[in-house]
C-alpha positions as CSV (number, residue, x, y, z in Angstrom):
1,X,77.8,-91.8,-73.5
2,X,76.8,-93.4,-76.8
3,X,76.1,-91.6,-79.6
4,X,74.5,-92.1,-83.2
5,X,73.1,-89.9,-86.4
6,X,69.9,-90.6,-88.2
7,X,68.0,-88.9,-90.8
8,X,64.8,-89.0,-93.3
9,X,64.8,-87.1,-97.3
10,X,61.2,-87.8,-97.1
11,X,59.6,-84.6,-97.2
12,X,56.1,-85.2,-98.1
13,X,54.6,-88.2,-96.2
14,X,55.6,-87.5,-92.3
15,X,54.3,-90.9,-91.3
16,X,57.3,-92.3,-93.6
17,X,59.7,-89.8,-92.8
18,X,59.1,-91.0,-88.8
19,X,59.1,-94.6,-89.9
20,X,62.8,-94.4,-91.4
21,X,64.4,-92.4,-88.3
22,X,62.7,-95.0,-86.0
23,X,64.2,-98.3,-88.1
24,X,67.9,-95.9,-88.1
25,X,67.4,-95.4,-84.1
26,X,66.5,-99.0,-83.7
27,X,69.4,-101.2,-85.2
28,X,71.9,-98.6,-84.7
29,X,71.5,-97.9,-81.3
30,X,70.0,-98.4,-78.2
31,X,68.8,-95.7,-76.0
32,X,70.3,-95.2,-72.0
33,X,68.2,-93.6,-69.6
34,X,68.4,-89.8,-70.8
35,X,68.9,-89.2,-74.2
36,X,68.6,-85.9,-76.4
37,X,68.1,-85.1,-80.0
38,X,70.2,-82.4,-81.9
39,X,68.0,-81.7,-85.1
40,X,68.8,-79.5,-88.3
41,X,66.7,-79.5,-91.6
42,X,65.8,-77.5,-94.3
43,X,62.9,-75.0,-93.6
44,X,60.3,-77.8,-96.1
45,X,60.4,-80.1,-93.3
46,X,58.7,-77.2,-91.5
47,X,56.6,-76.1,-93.8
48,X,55.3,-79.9,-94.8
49,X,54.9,-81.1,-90.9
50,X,57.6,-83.5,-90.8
51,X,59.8,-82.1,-88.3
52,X,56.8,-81.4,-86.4
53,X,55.6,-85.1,-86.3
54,X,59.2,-86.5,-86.2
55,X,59.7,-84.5,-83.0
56,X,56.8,-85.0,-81.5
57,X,56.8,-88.5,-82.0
58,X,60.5,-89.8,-80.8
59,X,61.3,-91.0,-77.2
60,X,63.7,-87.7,-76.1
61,X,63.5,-84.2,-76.3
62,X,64.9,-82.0,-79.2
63,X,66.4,-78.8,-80.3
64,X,68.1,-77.2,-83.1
65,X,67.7,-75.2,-86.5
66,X,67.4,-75.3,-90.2
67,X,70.1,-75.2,-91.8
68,X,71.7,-74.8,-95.5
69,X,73.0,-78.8,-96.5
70,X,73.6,-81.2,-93.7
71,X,75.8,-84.4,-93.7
72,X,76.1,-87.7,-91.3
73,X,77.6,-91.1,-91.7
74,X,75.6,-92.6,-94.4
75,X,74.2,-89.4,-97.2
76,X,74.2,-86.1,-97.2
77,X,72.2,-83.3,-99.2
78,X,70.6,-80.2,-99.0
79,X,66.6,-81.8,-98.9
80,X,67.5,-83.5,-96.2
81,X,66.4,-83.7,-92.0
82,X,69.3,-84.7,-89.9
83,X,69.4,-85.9,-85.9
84,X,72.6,-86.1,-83.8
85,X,71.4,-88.5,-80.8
86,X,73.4,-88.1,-77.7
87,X,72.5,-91.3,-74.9
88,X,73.4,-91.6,-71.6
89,X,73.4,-93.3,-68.1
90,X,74.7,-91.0,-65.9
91,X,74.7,-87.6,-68.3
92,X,71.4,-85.6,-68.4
93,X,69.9,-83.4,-70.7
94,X,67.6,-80.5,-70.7
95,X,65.8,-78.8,-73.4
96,X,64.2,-75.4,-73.3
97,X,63.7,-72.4,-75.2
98,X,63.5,-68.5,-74.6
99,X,60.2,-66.3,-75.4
100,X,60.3,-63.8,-78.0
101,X,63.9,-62.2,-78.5
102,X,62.5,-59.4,-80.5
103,X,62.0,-56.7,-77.4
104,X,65.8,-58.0,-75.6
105,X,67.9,-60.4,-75.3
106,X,68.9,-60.9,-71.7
107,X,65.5,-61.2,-69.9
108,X,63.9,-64.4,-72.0
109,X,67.0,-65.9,-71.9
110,X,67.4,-65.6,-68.2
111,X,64.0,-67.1,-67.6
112,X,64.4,-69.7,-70.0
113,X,67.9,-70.5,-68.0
114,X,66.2,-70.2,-64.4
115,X,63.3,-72.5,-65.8
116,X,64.8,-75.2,-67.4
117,X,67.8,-76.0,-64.7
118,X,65.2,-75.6,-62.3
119,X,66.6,-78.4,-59.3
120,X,70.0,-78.3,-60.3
121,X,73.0,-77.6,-57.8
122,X,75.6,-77.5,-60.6
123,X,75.8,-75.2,-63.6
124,X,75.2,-77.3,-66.5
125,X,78.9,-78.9,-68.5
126,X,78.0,-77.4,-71.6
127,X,75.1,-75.3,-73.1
128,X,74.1,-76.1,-77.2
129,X,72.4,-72.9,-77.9
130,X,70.6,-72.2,-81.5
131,X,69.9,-68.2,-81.6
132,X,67.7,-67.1,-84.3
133,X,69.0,-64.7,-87.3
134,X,68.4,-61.5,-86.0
135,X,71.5,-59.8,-87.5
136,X,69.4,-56.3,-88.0
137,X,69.0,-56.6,-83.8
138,X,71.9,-59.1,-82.6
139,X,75.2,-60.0,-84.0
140,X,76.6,-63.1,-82.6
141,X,78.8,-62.1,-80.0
142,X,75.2,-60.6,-78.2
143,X,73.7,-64.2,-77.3
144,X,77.3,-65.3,-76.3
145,X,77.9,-62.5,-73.4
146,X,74.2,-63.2,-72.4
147,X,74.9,-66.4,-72.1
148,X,78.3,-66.0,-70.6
149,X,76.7,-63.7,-67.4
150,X,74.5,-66.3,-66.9
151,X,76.5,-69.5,-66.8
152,X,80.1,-67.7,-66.7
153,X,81.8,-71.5,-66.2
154,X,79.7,-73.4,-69.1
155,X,81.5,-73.8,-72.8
156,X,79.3,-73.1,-75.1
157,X,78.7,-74.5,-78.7
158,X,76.3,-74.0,-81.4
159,X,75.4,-71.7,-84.5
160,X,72.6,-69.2,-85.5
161,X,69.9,-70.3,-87.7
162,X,70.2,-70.4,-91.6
163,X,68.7,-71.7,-94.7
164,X,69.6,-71.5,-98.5
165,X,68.4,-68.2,-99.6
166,X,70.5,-65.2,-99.5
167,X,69.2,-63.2,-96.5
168,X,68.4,-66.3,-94.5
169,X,65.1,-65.0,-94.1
170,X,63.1,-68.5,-93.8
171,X,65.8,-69.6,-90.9
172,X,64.0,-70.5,-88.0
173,X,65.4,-72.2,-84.8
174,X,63.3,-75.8,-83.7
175,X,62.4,-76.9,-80.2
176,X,60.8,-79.9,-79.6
177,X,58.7,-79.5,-82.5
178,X,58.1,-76.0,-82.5
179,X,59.5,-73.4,-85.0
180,X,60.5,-69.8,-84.3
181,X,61.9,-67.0,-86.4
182,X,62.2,-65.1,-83.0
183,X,63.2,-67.3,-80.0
184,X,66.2,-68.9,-79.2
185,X,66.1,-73.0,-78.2
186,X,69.0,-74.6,-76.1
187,X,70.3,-77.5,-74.5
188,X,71.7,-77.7,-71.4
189,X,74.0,-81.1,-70.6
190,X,74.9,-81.9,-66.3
191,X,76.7,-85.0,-65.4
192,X,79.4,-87.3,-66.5
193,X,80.2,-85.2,-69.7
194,X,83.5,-84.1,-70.9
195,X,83.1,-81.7,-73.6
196,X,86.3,-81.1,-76.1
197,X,86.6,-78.6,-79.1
198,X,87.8,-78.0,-82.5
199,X,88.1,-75.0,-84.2
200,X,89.7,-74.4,-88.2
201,X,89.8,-71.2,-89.8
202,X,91.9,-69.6,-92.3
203,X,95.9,-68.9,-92.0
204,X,97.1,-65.7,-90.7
205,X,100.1,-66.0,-93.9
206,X,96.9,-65.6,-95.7
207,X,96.1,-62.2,-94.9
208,X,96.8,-59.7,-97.9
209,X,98.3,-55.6,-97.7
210,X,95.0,-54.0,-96.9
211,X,95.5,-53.6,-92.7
212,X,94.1,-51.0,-90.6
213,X,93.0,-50.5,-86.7
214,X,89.5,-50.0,-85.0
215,X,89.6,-46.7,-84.2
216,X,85.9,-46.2,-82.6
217,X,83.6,-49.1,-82.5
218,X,80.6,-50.4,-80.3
219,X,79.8,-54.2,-80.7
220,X,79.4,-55.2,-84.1
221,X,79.5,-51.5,-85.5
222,X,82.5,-50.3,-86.8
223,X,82.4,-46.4,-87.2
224,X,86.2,-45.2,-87.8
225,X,89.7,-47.1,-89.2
226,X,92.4,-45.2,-88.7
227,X,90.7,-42.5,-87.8
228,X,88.9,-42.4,-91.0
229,X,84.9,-43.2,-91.5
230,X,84.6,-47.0,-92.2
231,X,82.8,-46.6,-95.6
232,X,85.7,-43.9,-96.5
233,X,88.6,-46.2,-95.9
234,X,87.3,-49.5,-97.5
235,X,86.3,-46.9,-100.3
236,X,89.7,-45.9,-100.9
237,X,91.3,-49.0,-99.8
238,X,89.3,-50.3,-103.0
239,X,87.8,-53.2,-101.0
240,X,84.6,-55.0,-102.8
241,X,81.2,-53.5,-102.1
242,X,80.0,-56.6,-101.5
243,X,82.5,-58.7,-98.6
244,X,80.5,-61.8,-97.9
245,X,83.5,-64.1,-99.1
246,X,85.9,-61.4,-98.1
247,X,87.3,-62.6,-94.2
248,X,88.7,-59.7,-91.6
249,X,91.4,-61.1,-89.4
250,X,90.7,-59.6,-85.9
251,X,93.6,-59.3,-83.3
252,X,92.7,-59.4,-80.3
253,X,96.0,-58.7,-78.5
254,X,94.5,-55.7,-76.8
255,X,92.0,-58.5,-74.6
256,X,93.0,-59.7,-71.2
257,X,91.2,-63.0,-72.4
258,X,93.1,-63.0,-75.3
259,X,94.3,-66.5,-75.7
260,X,96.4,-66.8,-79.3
261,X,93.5,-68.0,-81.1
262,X,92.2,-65.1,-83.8
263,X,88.7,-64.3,-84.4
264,X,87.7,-63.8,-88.4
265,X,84.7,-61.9,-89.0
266,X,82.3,-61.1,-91.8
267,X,81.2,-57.8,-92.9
268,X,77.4,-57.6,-93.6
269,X,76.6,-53.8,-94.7
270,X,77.4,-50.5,-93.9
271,X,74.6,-47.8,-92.1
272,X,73.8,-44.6,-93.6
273,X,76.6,-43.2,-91.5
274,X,79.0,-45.1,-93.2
275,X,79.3,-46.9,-90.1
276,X,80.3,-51.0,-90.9
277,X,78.4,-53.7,-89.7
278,X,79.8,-57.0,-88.9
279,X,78.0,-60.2,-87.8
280,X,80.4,-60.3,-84.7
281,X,81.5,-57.8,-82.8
282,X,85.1,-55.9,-83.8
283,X,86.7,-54.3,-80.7
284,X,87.8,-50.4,-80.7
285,X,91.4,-51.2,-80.1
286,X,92.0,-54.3,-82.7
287,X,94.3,-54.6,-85.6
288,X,92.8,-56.4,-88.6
289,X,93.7,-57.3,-92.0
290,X,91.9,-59.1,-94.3
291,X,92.4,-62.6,-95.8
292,X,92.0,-64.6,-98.8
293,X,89.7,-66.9,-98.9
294,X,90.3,-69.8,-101.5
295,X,88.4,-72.9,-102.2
296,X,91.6,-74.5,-101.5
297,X,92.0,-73.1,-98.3
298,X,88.0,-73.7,-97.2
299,X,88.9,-77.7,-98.0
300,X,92.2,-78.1,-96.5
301,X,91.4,-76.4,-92.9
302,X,88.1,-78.7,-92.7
303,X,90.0,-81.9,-94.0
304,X,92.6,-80.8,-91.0
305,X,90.2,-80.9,-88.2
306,X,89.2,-84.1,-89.2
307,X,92.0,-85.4,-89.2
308,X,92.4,-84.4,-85.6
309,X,89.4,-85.6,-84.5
310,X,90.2,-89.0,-85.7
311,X,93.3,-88.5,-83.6
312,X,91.7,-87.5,-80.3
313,X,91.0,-91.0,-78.2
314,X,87.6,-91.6,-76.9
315,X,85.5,-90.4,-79.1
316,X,81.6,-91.2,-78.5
317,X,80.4,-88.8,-81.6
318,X,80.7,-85.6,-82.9
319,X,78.9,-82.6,-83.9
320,X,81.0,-80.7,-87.0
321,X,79.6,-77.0,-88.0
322,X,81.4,-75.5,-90.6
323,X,80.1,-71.8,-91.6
324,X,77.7,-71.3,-94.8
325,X,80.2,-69.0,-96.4
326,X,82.1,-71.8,-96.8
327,X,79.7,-73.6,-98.7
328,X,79.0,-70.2,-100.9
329,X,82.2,-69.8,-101.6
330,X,82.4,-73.7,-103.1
331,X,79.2,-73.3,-104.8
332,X,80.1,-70.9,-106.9
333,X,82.9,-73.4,-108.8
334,X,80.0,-76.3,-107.9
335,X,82.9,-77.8,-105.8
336,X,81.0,-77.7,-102.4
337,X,79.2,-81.8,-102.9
338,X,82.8,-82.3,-104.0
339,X,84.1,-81.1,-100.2
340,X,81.9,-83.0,-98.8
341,X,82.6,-86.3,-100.3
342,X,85.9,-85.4,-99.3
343,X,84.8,-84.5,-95.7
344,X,83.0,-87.8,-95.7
345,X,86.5,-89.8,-97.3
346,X,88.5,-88.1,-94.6
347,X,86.4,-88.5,-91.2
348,X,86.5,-91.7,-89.4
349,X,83.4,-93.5,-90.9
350,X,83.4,-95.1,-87.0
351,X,83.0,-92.4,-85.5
352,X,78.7,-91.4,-85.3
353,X,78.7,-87.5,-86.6
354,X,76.6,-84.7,-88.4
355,X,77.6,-82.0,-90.1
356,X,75.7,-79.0,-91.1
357,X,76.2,-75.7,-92.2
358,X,76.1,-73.1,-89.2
359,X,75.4,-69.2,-89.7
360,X,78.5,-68.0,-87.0
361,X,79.8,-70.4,-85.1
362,X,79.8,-70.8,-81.4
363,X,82.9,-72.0,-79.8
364,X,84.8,-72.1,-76.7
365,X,88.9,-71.4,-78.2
366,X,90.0,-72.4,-74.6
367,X,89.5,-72.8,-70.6
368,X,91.5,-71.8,-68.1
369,X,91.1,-71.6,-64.6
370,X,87.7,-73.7,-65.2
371,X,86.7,-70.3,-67.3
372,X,85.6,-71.0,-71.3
373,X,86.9,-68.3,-73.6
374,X,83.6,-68.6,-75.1
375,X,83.6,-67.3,-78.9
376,X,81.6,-66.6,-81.9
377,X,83.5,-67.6,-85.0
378,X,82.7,-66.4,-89.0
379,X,84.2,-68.3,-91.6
380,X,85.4,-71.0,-89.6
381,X,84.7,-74.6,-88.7
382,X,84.0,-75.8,-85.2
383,X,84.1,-79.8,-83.8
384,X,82.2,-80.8,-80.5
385,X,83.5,-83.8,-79.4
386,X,81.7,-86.2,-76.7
């Protein structure tokens, strides 16, 4: 497995824009007999036609999303089309995408599944899956159990589509070329792959007095804490209306898949019940508290990972997704191009990588048995390594 990162700021001339990522591609590496393309950008590139022609235009297959501000080995920016190239002998790769997600969830994506691996004795090594933002219809955890009936052994590892406006409502996910606001793209890897993972979010010692338990919940709604209406107890608890840079520690003791590792999650809004909705599910049954979340804190547990991955031996490239809150969070002290330099001062410069801001992150925390404990992550920062 070889692996390198290329990437255009040209936004206006796609001829151009093609020209540099082909000049990148051809004195940094050279491409085995399957190769694959892991593309983020900001929604411009879409709008303009350079992603379109880029994709269109390059020797492999692609998939991905846009995404908020993007990083590899040489720049980074926010204006900026990013491609994670992943080369190989004897691994293969297959690209595909679902139909519309916006009448279910489980049907497209098992045709998509049954389509693409069509020929294949062996469930794929690892799936890179890039679900669309569809937080009003799906939180996170939704496209993770989907995935996890249909390939129960396969880790999995991606992030939901984002952009740089509030709502993320010009997110769209990118599959060889074509855009969606509505379908989910993927990328299923078979062969002579060894996956690994890591995964930084904040400290437990950082959680502060304000605790409670899930006392009725279904997926991502919470209705009742402590046996008191949702909107009622953060009410009187005096939490902030708004919670977007506020993180819930979730324990998940109560699991039998529970392997040590918490789950943080973000609260998005509350329903007219009063009911609260999170962007991941929140089990009936957990303890939670909730956590400060300081710049210091966002910094040090990225710069940690890194760390580690310079540490791990045999490392072809990696793929680093740290959530967007993250970057809100540094923005508002204009410190996040500051955590970045940082990022870029800390990570082994020889090891090919891209970064880019994810909107939940997907994750496997561990295997055992041959089983992922598949994952969807808020607030965090998650590392594949190949």
């Amino acid at each position: 497995m070889k692996c390198t990162s290329v990437f255009t700021c040209e936004i206006d001339n796609p001829e151009r824009a093609l020209a540099e990522i082909q000049e990148q591609l051809n004195r940094k590496i050279t491409l085995l007999d399957n190769s694959v393309g892991i593309i983020m950008c900001h929604p411009e590139f879409i709008a303009s036609g350079v992603m379109q022609h880029v994709c269109e235009n390059l020797p492999f297959s692609l998939a991905g999303i846009t995404s908020a501000s993007q990083m590899v080995n040489e720049t980074m920016g926010e204006i900026i089309l990013t491609i994670f190239v992943m080369t190989s002998d004897d691994a293969r790769f297959k690209v595909g995408a679902t139909k519309s997600l916006s009448d279910g969830l489980d049907e497209p994506t098992q045709a998509a599944y049954e389509r693409v691996s069509e020929g294949e004795e062996e469930p794929p090594k690892l799936a890179l899956i890039f679900p669309p933002f569809l937080i009003e219809k799906y939180a996170g955890d939704a496209y993770v159990k989907t995935w996890d009936r249909i390939i129960p052994q396969t880790p999995l590892f991606g992030t939901l589509a984002i952009d740089d406006t509030v709502s993320f409502n010009e997110s769209e996910t990118i599959n060889n070329g074509i855009s969606s606001r509505d379908t989910m793209s993927f990328i299923l890897c078979y062969g002579n792959i060894q996956p690994r993972f890591l995964i930084g979010t904040l400290p437990k010692n950082n959680a502060v007095s304000l605790r409670g338990t899930i006392t009725k919940a279904t997926d991502n709604l919470v209705y009742e804490i402590n046996h008191t209406n949702a909107r009622v107890f953060f009410e009187e608890a005096g939490a902030p209306e708004s919670m977007l840079t506020v993180p819930v520690f979730i324990d998940l003791l109560h699991r039998e898949d529970y392997d040590g590792v918490p789950v943080v999650r973000g609260r998005a809004s509350f329903t007219e019940d009063g009911a609260a909705v999170f962007y991941g599910d929140v089990d009936e049954g957990s303890t939670f508290s909730l956590l400060r979340f300081s710049q210091d804190d966002i910094v040090s547990s990225t710069l940690q990972e890194l760390r580690q991955l310079n540490e791990l031996p045999d490392v072809n490239g990696a793929l680093v997704l740290p959530c967007v809150v993250r970057r809100i969070a540094l923005l508002s002290s204009n410190k996040a191009t500051d955590a970045l330099e940082e990022a870029r001062k800390t990570i082994n410069p020889d090891i090919p990588y891209m970064l880019g801001y994810a909107g939940g992150e997907i994750c496997p925390t561990s295997i055992r048995d041959g089983i992922p404990t598949n994952r969807f992550h808020n607030y965090s920062v998650i590392i594949l390594v190949v």
